[in-house]
N, C-alpha and C positions, 0 to 999 in steps of 0.2 A: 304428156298428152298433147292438148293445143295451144297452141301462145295466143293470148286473149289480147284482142283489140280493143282499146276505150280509151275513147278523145275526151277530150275536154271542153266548155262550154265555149271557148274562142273556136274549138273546130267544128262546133257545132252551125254556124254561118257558110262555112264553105260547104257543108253536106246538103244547105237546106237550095240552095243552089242548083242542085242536081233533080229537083223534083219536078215531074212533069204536067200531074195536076195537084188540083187544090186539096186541101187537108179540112174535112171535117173534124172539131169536137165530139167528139162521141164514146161517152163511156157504156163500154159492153163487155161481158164474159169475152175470154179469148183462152181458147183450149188450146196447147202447145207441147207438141215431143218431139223429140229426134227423131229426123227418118234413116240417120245414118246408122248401120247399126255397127258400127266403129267406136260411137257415142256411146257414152254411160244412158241408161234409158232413165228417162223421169218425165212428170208428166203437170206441168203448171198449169194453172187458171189466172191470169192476173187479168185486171181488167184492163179495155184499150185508154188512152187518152185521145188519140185520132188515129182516123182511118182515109183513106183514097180509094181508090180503084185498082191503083197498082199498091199500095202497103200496108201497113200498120205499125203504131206506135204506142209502146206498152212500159209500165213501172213493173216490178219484181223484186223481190230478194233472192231468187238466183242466179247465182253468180256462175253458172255454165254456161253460159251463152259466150260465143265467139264469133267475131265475123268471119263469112263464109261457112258458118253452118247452115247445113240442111235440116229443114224442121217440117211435121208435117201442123194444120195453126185450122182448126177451126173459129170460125166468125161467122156471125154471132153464136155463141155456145149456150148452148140451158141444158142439155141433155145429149149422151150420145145417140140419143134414138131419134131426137128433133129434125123431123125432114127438113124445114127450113134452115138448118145450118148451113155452111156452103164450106168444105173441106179444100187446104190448099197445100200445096209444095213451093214450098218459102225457105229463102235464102237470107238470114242476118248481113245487114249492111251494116251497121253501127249499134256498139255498147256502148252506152256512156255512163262513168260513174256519178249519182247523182251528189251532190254536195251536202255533208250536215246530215248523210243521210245514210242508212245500208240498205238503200236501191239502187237499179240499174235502171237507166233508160234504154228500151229495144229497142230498133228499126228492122222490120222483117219487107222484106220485098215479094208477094205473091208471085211466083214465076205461072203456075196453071192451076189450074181447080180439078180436086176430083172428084165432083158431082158429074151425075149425066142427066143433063135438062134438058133435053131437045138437041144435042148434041153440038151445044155452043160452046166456043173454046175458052177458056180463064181468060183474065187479063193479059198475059202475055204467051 
């Protein structure tokens, strides 16, 4: 299928480098599927540990995530019917395996949203 991407906690400084803004703390529901339909389908809820404008970063026990996956990532998630969620097309930039542990650390990059609010464009 995909060859999986996952650094380790020394490559984790050079990715943090690459960030454009600041990273909130913030634990929240994060809804999460492939939108590629190439992808095996499944459909997580892990919660975030931080978020931005442009990403989000999440723990999980699944182990399918790959960077350069296409994912569709609700935030903040309580409900599929919660008009306040904001739905996005998000791209994995890094797996990382966590230590000690059978989690993954995610880093999902929001490329656009697709809510229609007034017809303002996603983060990127």
């Amino acid at each position: 299928m995909h060859e999986k991407s996952i650094l380790s906690a020394d490559s984790r400084q050079k990715a943090d480098e690459k960030r454009r803004s600041r990273r909130a703390k913030i634990g929240r529901p994060v809804r999460v599927r492939p939108s590629d339909p190439r992808d095996e389908h499944f459909e997580d809820i892990p919660t975030s540990v931080n978020a931005s404008k442009e990403g989000i970063y999440f723990l999980t026990k699944n182990s399918k995530y790959y960077v350069g996956m296409r994912l569709f990532v609700t935030f903040p998630f309580s409900s599929a019917h919660d008009p306040l969620s904001s739905e996005y097309v998000a791209r994995v930039v890094r797996v990382e395996n966590m230590a000690n542990s059978n989690k993954f650390g995610v880093a999902v990059e929001l490329l656009t949203t697709m809510n229609v609010k007034g017809g303002k464009p996603g983060p990127r």
